[in-house]
Every structure is written in structure tokens, then in C-alpha cells.
C-alpha positions as a printed Julia matrix, in Angstrom:
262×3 Matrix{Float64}:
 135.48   97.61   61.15
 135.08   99.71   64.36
 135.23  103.02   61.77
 132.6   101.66   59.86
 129.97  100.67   62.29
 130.46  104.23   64.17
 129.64  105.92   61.15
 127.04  103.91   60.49
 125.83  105.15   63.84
 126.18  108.57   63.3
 124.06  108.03   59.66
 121.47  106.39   61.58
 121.58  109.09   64.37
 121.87  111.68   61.48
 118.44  110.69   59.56
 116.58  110.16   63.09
 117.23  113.5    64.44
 116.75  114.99   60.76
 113.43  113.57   60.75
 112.21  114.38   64.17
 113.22  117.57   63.2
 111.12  117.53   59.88
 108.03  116.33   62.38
 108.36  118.98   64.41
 108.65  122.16   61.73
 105.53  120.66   60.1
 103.64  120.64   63.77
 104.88  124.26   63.61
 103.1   124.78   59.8
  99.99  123.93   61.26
  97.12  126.59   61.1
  94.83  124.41   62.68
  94.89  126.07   66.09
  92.69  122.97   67.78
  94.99  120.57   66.15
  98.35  122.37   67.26
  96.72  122.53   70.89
  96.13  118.8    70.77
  99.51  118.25   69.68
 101.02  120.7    72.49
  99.0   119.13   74.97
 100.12  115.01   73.9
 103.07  116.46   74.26
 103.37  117.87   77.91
 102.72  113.93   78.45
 105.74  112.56   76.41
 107.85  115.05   78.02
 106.93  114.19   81.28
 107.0   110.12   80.57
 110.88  111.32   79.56
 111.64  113.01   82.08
 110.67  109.96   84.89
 112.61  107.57   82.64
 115.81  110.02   82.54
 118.31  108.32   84.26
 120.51  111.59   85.19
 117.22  113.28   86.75
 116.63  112.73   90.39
 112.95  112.13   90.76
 111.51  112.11   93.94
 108.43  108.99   94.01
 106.3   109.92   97.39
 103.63  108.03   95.48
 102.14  104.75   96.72
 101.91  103.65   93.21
 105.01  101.49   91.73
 107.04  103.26   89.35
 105.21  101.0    86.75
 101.86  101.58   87.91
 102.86  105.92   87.37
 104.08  105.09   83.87
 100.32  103.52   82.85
  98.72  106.57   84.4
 100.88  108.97   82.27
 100.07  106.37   79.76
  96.28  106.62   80.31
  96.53  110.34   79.84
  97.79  109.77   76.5
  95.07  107.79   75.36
  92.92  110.38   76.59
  94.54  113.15   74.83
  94.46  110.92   71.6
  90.85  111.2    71.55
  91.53  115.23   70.69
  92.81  114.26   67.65
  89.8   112.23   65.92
  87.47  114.56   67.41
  88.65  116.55   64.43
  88.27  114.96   61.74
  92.37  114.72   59.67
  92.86  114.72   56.61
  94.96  112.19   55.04
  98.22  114.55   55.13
  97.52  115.33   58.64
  96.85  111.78   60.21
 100.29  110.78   58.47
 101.61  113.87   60.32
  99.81  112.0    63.84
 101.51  108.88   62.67
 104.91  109.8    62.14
 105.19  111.56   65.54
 103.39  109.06   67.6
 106.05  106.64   66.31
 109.28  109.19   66.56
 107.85  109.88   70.06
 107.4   106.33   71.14
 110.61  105.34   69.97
 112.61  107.58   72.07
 110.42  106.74   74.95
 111.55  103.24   74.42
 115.37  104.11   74.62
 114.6   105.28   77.86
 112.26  102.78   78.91
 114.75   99.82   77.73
 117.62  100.86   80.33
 114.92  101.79   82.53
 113.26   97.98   83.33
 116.85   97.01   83.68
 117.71   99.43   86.36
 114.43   98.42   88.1
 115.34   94.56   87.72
 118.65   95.35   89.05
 117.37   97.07   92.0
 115.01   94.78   93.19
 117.59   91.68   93.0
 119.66   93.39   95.19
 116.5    93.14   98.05
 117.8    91.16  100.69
 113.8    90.25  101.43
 112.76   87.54   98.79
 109.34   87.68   98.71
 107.01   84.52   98.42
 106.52   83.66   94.54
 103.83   81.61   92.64
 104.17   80.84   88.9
 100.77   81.51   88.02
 101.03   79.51   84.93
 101.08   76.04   87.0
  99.89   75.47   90.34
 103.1    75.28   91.87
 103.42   77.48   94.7
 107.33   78.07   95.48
 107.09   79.02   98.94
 109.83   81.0   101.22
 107.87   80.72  103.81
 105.31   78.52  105.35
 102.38   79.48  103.6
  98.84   78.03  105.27
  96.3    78.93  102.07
  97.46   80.77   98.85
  95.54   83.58   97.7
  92.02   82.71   97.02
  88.55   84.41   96.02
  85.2    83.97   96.92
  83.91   82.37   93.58
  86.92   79.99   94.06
  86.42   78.57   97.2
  84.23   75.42   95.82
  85.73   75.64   92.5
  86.33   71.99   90.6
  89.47   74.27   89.45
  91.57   74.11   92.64
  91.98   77.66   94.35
  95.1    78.73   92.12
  93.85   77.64   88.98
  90.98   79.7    89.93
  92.7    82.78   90.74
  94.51   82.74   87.47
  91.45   82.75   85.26
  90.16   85.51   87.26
  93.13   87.56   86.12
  93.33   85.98   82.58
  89.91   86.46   81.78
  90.18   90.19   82.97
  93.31   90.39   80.73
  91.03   88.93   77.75
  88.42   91.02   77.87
  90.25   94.48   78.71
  93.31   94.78   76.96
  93.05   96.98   74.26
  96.05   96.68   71.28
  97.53   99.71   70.81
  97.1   101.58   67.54
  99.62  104.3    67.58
 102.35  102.79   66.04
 103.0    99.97   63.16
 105.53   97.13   64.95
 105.45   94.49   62.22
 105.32   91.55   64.81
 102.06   89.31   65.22
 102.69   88.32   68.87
 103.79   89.71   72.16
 104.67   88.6    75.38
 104.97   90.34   78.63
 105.86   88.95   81.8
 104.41   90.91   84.51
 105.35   90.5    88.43
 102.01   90.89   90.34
 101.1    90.83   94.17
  98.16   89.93   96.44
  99.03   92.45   99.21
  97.14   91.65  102.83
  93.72   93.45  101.7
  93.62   91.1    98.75
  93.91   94.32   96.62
  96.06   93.36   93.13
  99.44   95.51   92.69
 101.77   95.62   89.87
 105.46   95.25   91.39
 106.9    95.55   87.9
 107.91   94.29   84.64
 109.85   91.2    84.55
 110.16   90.88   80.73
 108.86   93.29   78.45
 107.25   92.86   74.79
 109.92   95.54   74.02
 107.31   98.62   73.21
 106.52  101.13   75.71
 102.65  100.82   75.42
 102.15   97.37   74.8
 103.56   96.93   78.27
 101.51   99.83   79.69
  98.28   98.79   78.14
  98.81   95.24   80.17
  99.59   97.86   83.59
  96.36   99.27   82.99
  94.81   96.23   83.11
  96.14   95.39   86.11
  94.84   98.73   87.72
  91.26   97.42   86.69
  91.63   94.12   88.71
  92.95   96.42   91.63
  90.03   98.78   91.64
  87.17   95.69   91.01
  88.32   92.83   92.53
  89.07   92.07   96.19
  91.03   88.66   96.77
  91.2    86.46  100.04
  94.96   86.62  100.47
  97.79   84.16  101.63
  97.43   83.18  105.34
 100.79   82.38  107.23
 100.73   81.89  110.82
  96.63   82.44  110.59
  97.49   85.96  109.66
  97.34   87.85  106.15
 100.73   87.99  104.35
 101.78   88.99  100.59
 102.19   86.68   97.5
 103.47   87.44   94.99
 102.91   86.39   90.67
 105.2    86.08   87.83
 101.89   85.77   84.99
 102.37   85.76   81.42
 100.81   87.61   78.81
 100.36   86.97   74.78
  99.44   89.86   73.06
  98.16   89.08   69.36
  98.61   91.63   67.06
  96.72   92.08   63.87
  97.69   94.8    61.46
  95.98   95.8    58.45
């Protein structure tokens, strides 16, 4: 039985690698020079998305940014680069070209990106600080510590709501009307859910600590980061008071992403 499956491994490894292969010689065909520069230049970003989910390269993070946060900005950059594409106008054979690598491309990000969240779930149980958690889905606050007021906003502060009702549909709402579905890949599912870990830091600013369950595609996930990176850079919260001083709280918040393909 052992034989069997193995070889049915090395068939399925066999046909992937012959058909990444066929995607790539037929990106090499192309006499299109724009079109072969808008492929080289997506992808400079793939490889480098690759590269910072490798889990034999040694990657030195300096940034202030979470190692989720740098994955949506190397995500925004491909939706950027996208945009190259359109602005030329494909015909059919060559927008089935587009389609067949986004999705061989995205699928070996998400072997990486898989094993990836694990490592990063790993690590961060092994934190002997645990930090203060609210379930932003009720209005349960879990608290580690004494905590005086939860995180609050100035359009909440009279609200019929409560404060942390409040503060959820502030980030709900945002998630409503920003989050775009992404259209680089067929998935065949109609819903999605992410579970993202967010925190209030002392300024009030919105961070993205990292995903605690992903909708198991690289860019669904990223698309809900970038989100997030909109609430940072617009919205300013009151945050959590212990001890009449300003402390972190952190946010486990859900996220349902309906899909609708055509």
C-alpha cells in the first residue's frame, strides 16, 4: 500500500513539475516584449514571497512590520504588477497563459505558506508573555491582567452598542467595504474563513500579530492583511487603560469571505 501511494506521489509530482515546466517554455515563446516584461517583473515578486517563506533560508526581519504584515506588502505589489497585464489587452490564448501561471505560482506559494503559519503559531505559543485577549465576536473580555477600560473609539464612547460591540463594527464594517476577492485563481469553494489575531497597541494604532487560522490560500489571507493595514493607517483607537496607563489588547476576529465564481 505504502508502494502505491509513493508512486502516486511521484505521478502527481511528475505532471506538476511537467506542467510548470510547459508554463514556463511558453512565457519563453512570447514575442510580446511588454507582456514578457510584465511577466519577468510578477515574477521578481513570487520569487521573493518564496524566498521569505523558505524555511532553510535565514532571513534577517529588522522591519517593524510582522512577518504577516511584509507578506501583504509583497502581496500588494502583486496586485500592482497585475494591472501590467490588462493594460494590454490578451488575447484569449494569452490570458489562459496568465491563468495557468498565476495558479502554478500560487500553489507553490501555498506549500510554503502552509508550514509557514505553523512555524509562526508554534513560535508564539512558546512566549512566556500571554498577552491580554478579547474575542471580538462576543463582548467577553478574557483578561490576564486587570484591565480598567478596553479599547474604545471616539464615535463609541456614547454608543447604545456598548464600547466593544462598537469597536468591532468599526473593524467589520472596514472589512465589508474593503476587501476585495481575489481573482487570480479558480478555488471551487463558496466561503472562507480566516481567523486573524489583531492588536490595539498603546497609540491605539491597529497591528496584525498574525494568522491564527487561515482560509488555506495565500491571497485570500493577504487580501484580509491588507485590510488591516487600512484600519492602521485611518483609524486611531483609545486603547486599554491598566493602572490609568495605556497597555496592549489584543483580538482573535473572524472573517467570512464569500466567494462567487462565474
Amino acid at each position: 500500500m505504502k508502494k502505491i501511494f509513493l508512486s502516486v506521489l511521484l505521478v502527481l509530482s511528475f505532471v506538476s513539475l511537467a506542467q510548470e515546466n510547459n508554463i514556463i517554455n511558453d512565457i519563453k515563446k512570447i514575442k510580446n516584449k511588454e507582456l514578457a516584461k510584465a511577466f519577468a517583473t510578477q515574477d521578481v515578486v513570487f520569487n521573493e514571497i518564496e524566498l521569505f517563506l523558505n524555511p532553510k533560508e535565514v532571513t534577517k526581519n529588522d522591519s517593524l512590520l510582522s512577518s504577516v504584515e511584509i507578506l501583504s506588502e509583497l502581496y500588494n505589489s502583486i496586485n500592482k504588477n497585475n494591472s501590467a497585464f490588462y493594460a494590454l489587452k490578451l488575447d484569449k490564448k494569452e490570458v489562459e497563459l496568465l491563468d495557468s501561471y498565476y495558479e502554478y505560482r500560487l500553489e507553490k506559494i501555498d506549500s510554503l505558506y502552509k508550514p509557514f503559519l505553523t512555524k509562526q503559531t508554534t513560535a508564539s505559543k512558546q512566549k512566556t508573555e500571554t498577552p491580554t485577549v478579547t474575542k471580538i465576536e462576543s463582548t467577553k473580555i478574557e483578561d490576564t491582567k486587570i484591565i480598567e477600560s478596553a479599547p474604545s473609539h471616539e464615535s463609541c464612547i456614547n454608543s447604545e452598542l456598548g464600547v466593544n460591540k462598537c469597536v468591532q463594527n468599526i473593524i467589520l464594517n472596514k472589512v465589508r467595504n474593503n476587501y476585495n476577492v481575489p481573482e487570480y485563481r479558480t478555488i471551487g469553494v463558496p466561503q472562507l474563513k480566516i481567523f486573524l489575531n489583531l492588536n490595539i497597541n498603546k497609540a491605539g494604532k491597529l497591528e496584525t500579530e498574525k494568522v491564527l487560522r487561515s482560509s488555506g490560500y495565500f491571497e485570500y489571507d493577504m487580501e484580509a492583511i491588507r485590510v488591516m493595514s487600512i484600519i492602521k493607517k485611518n483609524i486611531t483607537f483609545i486603547p486599554a487603560h491598566s493602572n490609568g496607563k495605556p497597555v496592549n489588547c489584543s483580538y482573535v476576529i473572524p472573517i467570512n469571505v464569500a466567494i462567487i465564481e462565474d
